[in-house]
LUMTOR-597271 format. One line per field, with one value per residue: residue number from 1; residue in one letter; x, y, z of N, C-alpha, C in turn. Coordinates in Angstrom, 1 decimal. Example, Ala and Ser with C-alpha at 12.3 -4.5 7.8 and 13.67 -1.06 7.14 Angstrom:
BEGIN
num = c(1, 2)
residuo = c(A, S)
nX = c(13.2, 12.8)
nY = c(-5.7, -2.2)
nZ = c(7.8, 7.1)
caX = c(12.3, 13.7)
caY = c(-4.5, -1.1)
caZ = c(7.8, 7.1)
cX = c(13.2, 12.9)
cY = c(-3.3, 0.0)
cZ = c(7.8, 7.9)
// end
This chain:
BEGIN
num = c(1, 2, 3, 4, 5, 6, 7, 8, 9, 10, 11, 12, 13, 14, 15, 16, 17, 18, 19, 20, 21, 22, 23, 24, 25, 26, 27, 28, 29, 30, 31, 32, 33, 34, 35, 36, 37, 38, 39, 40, 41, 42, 43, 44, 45, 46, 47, 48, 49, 50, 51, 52, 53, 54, 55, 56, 57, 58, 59, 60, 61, 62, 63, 64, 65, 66, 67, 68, 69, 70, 71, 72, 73, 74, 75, 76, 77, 78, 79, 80, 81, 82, 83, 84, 85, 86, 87, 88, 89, 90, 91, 92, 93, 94, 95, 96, 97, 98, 99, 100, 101, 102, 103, 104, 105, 106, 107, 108, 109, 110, 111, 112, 113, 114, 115, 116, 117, 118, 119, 120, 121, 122, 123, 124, 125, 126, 127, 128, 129, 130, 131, 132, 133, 134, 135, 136, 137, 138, 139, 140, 141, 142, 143, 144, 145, 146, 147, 148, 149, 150, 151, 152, 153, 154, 155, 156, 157, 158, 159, 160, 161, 162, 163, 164, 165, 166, 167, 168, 169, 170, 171, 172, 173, 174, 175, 176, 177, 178, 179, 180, 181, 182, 183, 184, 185, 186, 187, 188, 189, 190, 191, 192, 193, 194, 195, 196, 197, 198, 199, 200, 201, 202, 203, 204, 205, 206, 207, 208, 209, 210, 211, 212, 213, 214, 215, 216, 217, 218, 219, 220, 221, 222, 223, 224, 225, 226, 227, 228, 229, 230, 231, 232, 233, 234, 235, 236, 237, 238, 239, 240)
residuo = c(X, X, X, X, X, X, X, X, X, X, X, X, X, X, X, X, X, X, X, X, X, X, X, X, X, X, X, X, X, X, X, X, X, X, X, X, X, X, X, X, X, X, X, X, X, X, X, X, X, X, X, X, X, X, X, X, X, X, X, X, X, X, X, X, X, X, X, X, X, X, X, X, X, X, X, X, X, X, X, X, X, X, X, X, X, X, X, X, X, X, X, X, X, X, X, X, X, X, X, X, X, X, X, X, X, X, X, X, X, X, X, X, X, X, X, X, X, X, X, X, X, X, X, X, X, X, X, X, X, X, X, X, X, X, X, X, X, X, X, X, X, X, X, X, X, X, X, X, X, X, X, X, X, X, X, X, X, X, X, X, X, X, X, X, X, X, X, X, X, X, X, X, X, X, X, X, X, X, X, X, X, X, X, X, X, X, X, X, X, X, X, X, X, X, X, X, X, X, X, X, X, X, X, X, X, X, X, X, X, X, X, X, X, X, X, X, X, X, X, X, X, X, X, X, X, X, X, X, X, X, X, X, X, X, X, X, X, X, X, X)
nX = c(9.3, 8.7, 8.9, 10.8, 9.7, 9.3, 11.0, 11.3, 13.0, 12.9, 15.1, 17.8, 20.0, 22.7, 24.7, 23.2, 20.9, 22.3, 23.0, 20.4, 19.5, 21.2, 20.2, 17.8, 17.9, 19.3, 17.3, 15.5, 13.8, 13.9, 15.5, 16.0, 17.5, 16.0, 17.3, 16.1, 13.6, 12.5, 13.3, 11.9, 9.1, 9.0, 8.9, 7.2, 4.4, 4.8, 5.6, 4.4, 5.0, 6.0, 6.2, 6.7, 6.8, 9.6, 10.3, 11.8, 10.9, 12.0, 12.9, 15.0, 14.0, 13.2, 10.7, 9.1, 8.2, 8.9, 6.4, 4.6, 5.6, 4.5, 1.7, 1.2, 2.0, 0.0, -2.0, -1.7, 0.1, -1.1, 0.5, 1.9, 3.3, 6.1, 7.2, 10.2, 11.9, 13.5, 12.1, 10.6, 8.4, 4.4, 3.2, 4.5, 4.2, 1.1, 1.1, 2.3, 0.8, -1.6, -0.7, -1.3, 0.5, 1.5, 2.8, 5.1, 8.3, 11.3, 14.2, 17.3, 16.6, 15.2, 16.0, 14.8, 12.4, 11.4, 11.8, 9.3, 7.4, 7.2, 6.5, 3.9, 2.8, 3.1, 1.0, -1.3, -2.4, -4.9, -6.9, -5.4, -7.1, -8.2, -7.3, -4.6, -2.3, -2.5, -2.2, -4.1, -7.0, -10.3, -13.7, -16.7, -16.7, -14.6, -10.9, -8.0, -4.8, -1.7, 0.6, 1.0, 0.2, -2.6, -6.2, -9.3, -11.9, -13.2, -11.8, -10.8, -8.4, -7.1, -4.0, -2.2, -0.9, 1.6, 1.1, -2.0, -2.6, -2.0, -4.0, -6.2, -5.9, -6.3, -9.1, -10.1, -9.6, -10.9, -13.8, -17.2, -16.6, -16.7, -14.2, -11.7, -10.8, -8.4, -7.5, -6.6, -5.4, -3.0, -2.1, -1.3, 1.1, 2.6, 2.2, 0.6, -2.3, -2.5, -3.9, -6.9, -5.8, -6.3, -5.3, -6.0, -8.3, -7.6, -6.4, -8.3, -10.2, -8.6, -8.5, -11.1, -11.9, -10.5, -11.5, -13.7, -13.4, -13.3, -15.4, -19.0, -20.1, -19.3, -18.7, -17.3, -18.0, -18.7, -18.8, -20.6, -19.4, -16.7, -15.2, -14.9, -16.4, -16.3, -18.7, -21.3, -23.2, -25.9, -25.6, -25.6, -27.8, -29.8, -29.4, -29.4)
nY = c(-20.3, -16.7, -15.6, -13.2, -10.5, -9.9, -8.2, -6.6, -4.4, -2.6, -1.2, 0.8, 2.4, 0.3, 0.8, 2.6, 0.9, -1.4, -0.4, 0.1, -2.7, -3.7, -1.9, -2.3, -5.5, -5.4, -4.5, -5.9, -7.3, -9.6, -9.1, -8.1, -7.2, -6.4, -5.1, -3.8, -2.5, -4.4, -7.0, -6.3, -6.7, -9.1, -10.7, -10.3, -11.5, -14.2, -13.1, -14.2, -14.6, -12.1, -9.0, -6.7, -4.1, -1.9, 0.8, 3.0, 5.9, 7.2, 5.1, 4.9, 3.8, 3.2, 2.2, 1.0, 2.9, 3.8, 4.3, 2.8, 0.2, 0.3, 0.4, -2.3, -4.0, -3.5, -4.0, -6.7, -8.5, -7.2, -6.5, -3.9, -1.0, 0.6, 4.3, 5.6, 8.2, 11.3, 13.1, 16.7, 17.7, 18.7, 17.6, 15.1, 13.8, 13.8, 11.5, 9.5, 8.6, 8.4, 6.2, 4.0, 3.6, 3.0, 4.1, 7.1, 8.4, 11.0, 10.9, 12.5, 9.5, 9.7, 6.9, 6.4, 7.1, 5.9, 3.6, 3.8, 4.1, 1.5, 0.5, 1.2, 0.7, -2.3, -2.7, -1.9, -3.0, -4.2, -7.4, -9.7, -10.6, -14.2, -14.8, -13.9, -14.5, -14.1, -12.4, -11.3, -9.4, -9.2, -9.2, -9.7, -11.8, -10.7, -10.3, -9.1, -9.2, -8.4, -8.8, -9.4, -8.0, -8.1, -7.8, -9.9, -11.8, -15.0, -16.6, -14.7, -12.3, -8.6, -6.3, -4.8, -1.2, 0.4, 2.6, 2.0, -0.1, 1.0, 2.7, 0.6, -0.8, 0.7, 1.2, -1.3, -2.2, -0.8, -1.0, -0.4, 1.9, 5.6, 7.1, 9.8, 12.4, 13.6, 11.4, 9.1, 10.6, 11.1, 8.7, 7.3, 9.4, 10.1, 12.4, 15.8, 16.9, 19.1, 22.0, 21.8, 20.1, 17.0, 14.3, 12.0, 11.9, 11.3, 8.5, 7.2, 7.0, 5.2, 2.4, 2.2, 1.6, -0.6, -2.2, -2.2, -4.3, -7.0, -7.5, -7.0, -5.6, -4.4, -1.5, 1.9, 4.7, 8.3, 10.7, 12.7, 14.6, 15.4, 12.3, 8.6, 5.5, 2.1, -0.3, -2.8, -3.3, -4.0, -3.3, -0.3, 0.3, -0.3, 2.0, 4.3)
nZ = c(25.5, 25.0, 21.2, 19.6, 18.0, 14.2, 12.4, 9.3, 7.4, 5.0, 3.0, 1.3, 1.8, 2.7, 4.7, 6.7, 6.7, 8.2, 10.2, 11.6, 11.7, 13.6, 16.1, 16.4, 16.6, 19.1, 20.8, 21.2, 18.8, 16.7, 13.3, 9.5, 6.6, 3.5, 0.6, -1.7, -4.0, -5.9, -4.5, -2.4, -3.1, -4.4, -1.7, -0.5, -0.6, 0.3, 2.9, 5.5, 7.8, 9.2, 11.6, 11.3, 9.3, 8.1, 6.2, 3.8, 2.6, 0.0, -1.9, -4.6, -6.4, -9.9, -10.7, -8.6, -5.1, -2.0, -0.9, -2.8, -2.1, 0.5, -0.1, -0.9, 1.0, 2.8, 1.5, 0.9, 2.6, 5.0, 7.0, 10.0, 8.8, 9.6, 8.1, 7.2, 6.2, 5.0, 4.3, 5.2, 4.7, 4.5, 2.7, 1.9, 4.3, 4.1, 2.0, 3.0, 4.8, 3.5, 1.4, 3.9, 5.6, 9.3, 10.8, 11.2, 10.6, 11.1, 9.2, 10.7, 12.8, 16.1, 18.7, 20.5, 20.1, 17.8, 18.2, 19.9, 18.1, 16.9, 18.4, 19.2, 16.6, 16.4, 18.7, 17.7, 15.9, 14.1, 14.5, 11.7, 8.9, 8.1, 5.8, 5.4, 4.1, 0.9, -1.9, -3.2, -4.2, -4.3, -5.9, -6.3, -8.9, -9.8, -9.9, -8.5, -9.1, -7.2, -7.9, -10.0, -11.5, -12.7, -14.0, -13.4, -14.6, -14.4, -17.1, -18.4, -19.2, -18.0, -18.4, -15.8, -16.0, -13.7, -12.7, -12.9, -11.7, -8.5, -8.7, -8.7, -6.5, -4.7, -4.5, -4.8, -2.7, -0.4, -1.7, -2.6, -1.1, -0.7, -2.3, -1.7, -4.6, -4.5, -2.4, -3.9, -5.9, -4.1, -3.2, -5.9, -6.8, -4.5, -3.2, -2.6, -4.3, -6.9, -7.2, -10.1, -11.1, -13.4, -13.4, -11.6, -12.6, -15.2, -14.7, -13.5, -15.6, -17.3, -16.1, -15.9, -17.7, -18.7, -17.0, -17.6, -19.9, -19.0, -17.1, -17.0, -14.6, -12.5, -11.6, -11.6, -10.4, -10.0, -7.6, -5.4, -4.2, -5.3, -5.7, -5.9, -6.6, -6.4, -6.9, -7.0, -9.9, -9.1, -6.7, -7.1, -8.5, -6.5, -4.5, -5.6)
caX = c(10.0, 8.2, 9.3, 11.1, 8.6, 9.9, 10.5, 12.0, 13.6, 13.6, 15.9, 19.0, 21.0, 23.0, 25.1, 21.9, 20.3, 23.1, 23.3, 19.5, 19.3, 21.7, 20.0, 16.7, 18.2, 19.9, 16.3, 14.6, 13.6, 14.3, 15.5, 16.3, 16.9, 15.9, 18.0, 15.8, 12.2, 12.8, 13.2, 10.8, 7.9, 8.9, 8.9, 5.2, 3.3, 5.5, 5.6, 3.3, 5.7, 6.5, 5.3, 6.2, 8.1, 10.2, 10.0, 12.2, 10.4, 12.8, 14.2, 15.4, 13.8, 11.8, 9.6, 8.4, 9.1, 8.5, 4.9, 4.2, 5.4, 3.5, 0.3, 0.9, 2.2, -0.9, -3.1, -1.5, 0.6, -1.8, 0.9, 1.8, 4.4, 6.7, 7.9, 11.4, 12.2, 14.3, 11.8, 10.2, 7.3, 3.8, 2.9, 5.6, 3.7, 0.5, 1.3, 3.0, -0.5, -2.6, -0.5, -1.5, 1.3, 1.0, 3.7, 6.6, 9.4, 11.9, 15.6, 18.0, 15.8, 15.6, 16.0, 13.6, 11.5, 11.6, 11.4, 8.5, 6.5, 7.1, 5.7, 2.5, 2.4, 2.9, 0.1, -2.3, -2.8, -6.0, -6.1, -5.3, -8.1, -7.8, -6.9, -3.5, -1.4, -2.8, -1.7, -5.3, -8.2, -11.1, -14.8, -17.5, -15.7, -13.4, -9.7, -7.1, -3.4, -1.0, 2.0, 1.3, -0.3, -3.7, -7.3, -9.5, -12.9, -12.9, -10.4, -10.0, -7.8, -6.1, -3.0, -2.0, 0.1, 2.0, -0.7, -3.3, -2.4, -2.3, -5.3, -7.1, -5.7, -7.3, -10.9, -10.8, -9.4, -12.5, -15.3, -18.7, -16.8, -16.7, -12.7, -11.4, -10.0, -6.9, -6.9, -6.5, -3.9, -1.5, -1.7, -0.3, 1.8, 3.2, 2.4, -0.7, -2.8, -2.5, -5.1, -7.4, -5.5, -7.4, -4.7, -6.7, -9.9, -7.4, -6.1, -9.7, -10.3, -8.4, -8.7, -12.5, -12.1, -9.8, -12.4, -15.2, -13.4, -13.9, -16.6, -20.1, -21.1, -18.5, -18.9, -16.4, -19.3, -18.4, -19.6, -21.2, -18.3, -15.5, -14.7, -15.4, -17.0, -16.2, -19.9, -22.0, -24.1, -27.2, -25.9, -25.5, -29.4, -30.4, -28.6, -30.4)
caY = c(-19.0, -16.4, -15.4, -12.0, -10.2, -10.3, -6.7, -6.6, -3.4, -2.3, 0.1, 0.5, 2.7, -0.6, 1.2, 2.8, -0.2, -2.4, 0.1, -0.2, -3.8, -4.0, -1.4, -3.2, -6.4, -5.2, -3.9, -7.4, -7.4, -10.1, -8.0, -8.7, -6.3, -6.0, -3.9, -3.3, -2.5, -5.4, -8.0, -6.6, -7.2, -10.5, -11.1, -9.5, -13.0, -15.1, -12.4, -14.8, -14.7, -10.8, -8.5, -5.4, -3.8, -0.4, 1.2, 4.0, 6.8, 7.1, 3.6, 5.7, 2.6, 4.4, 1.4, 1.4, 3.3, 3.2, 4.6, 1.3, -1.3, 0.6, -0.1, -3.4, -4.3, -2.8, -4.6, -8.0, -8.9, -6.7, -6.0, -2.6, -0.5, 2.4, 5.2, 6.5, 9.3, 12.5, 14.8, 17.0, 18.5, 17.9, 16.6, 13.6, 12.9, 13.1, 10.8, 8.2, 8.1, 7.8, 5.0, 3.6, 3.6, 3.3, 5.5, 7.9, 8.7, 11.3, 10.6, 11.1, 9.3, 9.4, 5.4, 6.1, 7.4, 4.7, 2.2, 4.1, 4.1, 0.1, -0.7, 1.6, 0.0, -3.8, -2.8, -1.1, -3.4, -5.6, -9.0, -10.7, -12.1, -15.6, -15.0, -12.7, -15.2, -14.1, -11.5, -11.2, -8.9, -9.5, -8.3, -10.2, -12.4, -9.9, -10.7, -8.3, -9.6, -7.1, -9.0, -10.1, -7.0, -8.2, -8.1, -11.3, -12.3, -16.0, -17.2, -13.5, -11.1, -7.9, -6.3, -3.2, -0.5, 0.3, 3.3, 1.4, -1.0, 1.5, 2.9, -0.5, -1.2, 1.5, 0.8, -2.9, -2.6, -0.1, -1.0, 0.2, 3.6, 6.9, 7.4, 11.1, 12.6, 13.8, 10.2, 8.7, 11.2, 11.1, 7.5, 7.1, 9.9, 10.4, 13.8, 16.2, 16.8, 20.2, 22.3, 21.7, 18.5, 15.9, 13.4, 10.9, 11.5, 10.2, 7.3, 6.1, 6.6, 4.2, 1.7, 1.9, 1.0, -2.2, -2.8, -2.9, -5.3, -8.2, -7.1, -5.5, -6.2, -3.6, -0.2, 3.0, 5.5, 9.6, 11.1, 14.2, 15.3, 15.0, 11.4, 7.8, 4.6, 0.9, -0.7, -3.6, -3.0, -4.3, -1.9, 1.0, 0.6, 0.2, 3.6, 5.3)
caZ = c(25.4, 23.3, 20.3, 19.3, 16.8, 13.7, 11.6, 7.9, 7.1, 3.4, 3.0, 0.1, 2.1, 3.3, 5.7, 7.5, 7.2, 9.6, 12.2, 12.2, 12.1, 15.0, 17.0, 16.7, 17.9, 20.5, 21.7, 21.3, 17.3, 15.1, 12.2, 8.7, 5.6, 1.9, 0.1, -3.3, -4.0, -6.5, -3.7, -1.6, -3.8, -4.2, -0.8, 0.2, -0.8, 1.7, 4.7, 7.0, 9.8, 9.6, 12.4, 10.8, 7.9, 8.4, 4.7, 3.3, 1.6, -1.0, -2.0, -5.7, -7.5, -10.7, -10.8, -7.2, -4.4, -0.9, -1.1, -3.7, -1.1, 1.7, -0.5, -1.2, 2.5, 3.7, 0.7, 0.3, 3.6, 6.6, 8.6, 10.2, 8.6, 9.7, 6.9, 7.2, 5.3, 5.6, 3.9, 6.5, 4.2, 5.2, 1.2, 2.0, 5.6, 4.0, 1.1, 3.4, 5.5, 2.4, 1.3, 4.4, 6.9, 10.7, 12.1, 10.3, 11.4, 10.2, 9.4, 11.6, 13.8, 17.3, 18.5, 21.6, 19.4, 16.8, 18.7, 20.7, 17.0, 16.8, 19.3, 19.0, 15.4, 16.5, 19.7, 17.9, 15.3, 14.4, 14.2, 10.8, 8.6, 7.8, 4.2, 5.0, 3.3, 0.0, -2.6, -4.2, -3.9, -5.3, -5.4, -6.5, -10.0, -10.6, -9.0, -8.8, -8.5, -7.2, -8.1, -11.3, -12.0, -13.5, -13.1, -14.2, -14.6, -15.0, -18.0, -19.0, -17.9, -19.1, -17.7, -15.6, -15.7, -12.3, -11.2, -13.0, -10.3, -7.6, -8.3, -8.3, -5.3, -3.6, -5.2, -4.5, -1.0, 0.3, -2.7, -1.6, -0.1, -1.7, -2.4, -2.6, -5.5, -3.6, -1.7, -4.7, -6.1, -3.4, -3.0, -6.9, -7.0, -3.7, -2.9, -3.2, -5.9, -7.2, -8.0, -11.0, -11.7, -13.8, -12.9, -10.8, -13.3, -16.2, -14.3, -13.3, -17.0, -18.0, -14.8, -16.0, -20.0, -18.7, -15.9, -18.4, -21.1, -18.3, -16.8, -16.7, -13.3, -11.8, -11.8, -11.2, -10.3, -9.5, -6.1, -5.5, -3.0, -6.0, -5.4, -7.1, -5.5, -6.7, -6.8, -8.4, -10.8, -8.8, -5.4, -7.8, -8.9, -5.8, -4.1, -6.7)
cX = c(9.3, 9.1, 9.9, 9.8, 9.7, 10.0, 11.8, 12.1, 14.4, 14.1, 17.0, 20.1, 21.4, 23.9, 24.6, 21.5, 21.2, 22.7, 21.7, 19.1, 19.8, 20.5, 18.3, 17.2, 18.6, 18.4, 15.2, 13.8, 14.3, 14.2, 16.1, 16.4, 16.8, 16.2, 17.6, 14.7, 11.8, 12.3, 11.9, 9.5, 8.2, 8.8, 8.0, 4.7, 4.0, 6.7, 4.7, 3.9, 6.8, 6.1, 5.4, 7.5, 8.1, 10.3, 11.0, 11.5, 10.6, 13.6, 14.9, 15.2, 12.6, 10.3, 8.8, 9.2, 8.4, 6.6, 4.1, 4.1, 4.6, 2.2, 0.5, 1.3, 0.8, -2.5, -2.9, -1.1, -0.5, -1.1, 1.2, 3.1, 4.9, 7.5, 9.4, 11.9, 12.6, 13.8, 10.8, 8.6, 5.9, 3.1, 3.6, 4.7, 2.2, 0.5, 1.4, 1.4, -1.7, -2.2, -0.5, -0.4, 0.6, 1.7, 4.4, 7.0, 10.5, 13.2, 16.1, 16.9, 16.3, 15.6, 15.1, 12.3, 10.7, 11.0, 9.7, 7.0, 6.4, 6.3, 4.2, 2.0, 1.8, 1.5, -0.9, -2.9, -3.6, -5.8, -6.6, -7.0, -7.6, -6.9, -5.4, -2.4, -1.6, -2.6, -2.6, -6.0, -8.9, -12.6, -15.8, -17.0, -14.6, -12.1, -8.5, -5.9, -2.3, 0.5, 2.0, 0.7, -1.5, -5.0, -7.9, -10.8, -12.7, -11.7, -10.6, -9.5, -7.0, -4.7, -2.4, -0.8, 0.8, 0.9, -1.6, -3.2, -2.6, -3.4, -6.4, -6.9, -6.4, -8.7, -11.1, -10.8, -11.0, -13.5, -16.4, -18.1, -16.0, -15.0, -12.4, -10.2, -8.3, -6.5, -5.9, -5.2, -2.5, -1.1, -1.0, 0.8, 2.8, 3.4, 1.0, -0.9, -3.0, -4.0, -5.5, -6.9, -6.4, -6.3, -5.0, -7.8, -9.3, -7.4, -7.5, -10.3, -10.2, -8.1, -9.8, -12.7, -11.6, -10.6, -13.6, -15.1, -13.1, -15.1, -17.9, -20.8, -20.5, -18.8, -18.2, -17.4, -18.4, -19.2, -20.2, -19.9, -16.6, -14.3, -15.2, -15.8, -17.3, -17.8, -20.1, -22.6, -25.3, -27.2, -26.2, -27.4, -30.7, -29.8, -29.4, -32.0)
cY = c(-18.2, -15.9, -13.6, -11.7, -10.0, -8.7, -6.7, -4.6, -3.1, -0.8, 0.1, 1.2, 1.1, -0.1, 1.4, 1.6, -1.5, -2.0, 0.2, -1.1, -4.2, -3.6, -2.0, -4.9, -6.3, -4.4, -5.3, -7.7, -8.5, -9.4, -8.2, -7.4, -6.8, -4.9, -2.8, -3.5, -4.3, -6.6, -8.0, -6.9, -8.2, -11.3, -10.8, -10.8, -13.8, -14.3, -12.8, -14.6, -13.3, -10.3, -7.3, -4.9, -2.4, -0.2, 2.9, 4.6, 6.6, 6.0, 4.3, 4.5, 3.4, 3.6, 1.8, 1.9, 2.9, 3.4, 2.7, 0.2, -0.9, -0.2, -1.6, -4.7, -4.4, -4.3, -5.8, -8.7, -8.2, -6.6, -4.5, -2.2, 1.1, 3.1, 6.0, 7.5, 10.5, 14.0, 15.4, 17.7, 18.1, 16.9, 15.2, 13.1, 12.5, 11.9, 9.4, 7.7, 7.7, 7.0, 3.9, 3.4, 4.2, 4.1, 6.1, 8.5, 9.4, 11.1, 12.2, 10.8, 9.6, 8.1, 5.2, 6.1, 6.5, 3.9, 2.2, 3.7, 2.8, -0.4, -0.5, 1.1, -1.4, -3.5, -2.5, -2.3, -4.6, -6.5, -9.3, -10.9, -13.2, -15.9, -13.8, -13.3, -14.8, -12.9, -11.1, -10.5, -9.1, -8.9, -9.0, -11.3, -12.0, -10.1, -9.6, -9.2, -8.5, -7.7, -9.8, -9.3, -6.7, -8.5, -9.0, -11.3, -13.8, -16.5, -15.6, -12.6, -9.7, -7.3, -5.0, -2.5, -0.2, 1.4, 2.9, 1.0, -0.3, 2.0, 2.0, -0.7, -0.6, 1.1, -0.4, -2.8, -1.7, -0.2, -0.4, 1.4, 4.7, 6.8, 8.9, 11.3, 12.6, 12.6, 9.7, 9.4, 11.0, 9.5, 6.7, 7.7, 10.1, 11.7, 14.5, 16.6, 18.6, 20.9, 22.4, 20.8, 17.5, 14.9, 12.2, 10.7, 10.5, 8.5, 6.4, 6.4, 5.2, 2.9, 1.1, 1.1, -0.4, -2.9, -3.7, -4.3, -6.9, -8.5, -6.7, -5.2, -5.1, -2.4, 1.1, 4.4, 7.5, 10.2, 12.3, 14.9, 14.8, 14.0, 10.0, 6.5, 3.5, 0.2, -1.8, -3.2, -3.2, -3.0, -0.6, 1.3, 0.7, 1.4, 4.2, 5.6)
cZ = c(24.3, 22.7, 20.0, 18.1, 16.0, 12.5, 10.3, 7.7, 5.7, 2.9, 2.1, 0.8, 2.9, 4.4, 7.4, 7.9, 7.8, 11.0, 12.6, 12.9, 13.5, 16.4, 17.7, 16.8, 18.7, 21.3, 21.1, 20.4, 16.7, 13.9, 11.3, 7.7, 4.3, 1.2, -1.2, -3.3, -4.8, -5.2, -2.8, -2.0, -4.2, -3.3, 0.1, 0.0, 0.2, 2.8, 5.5, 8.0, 10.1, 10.6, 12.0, 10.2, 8.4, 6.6, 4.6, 2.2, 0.5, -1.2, -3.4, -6.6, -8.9, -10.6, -9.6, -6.4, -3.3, -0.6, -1.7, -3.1, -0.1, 0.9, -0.5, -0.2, 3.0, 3.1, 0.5, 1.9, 5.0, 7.3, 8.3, 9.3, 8.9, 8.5, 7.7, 6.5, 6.2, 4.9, 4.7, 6.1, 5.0, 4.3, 1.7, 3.3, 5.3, 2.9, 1.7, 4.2, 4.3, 1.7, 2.8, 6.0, 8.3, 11.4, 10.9, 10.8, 10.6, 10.4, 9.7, 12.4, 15.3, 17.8, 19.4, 21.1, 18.2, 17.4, 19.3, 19.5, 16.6, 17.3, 19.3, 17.6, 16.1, 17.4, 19.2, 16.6, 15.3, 13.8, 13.2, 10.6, 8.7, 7.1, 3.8, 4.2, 1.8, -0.6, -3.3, -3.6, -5.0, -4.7, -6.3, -7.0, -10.3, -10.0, -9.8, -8.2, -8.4, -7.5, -9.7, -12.2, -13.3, -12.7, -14.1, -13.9, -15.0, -16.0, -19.0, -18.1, -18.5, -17.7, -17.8, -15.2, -14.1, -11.7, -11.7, -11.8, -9.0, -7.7, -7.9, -7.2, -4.0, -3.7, -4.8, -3.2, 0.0, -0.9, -1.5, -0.5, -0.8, -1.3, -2.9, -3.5, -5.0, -3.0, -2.7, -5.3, -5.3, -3.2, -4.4, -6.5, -5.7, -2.9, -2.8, -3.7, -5.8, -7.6, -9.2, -11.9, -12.1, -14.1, -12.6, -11.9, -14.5, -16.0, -14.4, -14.4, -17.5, -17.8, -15.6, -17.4, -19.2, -18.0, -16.7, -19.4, -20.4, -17.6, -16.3, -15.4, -12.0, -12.2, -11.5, -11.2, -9.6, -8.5, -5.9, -5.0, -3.7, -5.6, -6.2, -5.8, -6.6, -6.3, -7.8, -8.5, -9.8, -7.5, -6.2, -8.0, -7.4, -4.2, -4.9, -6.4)
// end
């Protein structure tokens, strides 16, 4: 017999999130919720047997919000995720896409609709590396942990802030490809980057100082087309 797929639903409204749960088992979902950003980033490193996480925009957690687990869904576990949220702007739709989400959906939802964006998630998506069990990115020596929120070279390591962390996250996950300013902005902050904001330049400031004091072999390089590009030292020389 096969298996229901299996969809986690982190959401704090607890109310919402029953008559959800229900509505996706009663439509052939195994469905489970997490009520607190808290939990659910405890629960990203042993999601092997998820098929796909539903995510509220606004969880009202200061630390992380729904944007933060999208990234680290996207960057640690590889499965799909749908964004729920009730803000209709198009800053909030692109934000949720540049933290990576596969569908979004606005509250009240429609359930045909919903469901319709599950399934184009679960169908569309590519198959798993090997290594999805794992909470680590890494790029040559250098290892990023997104839940312990440090990057390491061998037996050193220093330790990052929460958009340190998102910014690395974006940099490690595509190295070797030009990243725009604005990506990069909205995928911290949740929104888009204003004009003549030096926001993103500070961050990958001070990304780059913590980058360097493990080390020299990495590079945070600026693009012609006001953007930054994760490189080693040896690619960087020869691009040039």
């Amino acid at each position: 017999m096969k298996s229901k797929p299996k969809v986690v639903v982190i959401e704090d409204d607890i109310v919402f999130a029953n008559l959800l749960e229900l509505s996706l088992r009663n439509n052939g979902y195994d469905a489970y919720i997490i009520a607190t950003a808290k939990e659910a980033i405890d629960f990203i490193p042993a999601s092997k047997g998820v098929d796909l996480f539903i995510v509220d925009y606004d969880l009202g957690d200061v630390k992380s919000n729904g944007l933060d687990l999208c990234r680290k869904i996207k960057a640690y576990a590889h499965k799909p995720v749908v964004m729920l949220t009730g803000e209709t702007s198009t800053d909030t739709t692109v934000a949720c896409l540049y933290a990576g989400a596969d569908q979004y959906v606005l509250k009240p939802y429609d359930l045909k609709e919903l469901l319709a964006r599950i399934h184009s998630a679960l169908h569309n998506q590519p198959k798993p590396s090997k290594d999805t069990s794992s909470h680590k990115l890494s790029v040559n020596d250098v290892e990023l942990d997104g839940m312990a929120r440090t990057l390491s070279c061998g037996p050193t390591s220093v330790k990052l802030t929460e958009r340190e962390l998102a910014v690395a996250e974006v940099l490690f996950a595509n190295h070797n490809t030009e990243i725009k300013r604005d990506y990069i902005y909205s995928a911290v902050y949740g929104h888009q980057m204003k004009a003549f904001s030096r926001a993103a330049d500070i961050l990958i400031a001070r990304f780059r100082k913590k980058l360097r004091e493990i080390s020299d072999d990495l590079l945070i390089l600026p693009t012609r087309s006001a953007g930054y590009i994760l490189v080693s030292k040896s690619n960087a020389q020869v691009e040039k």
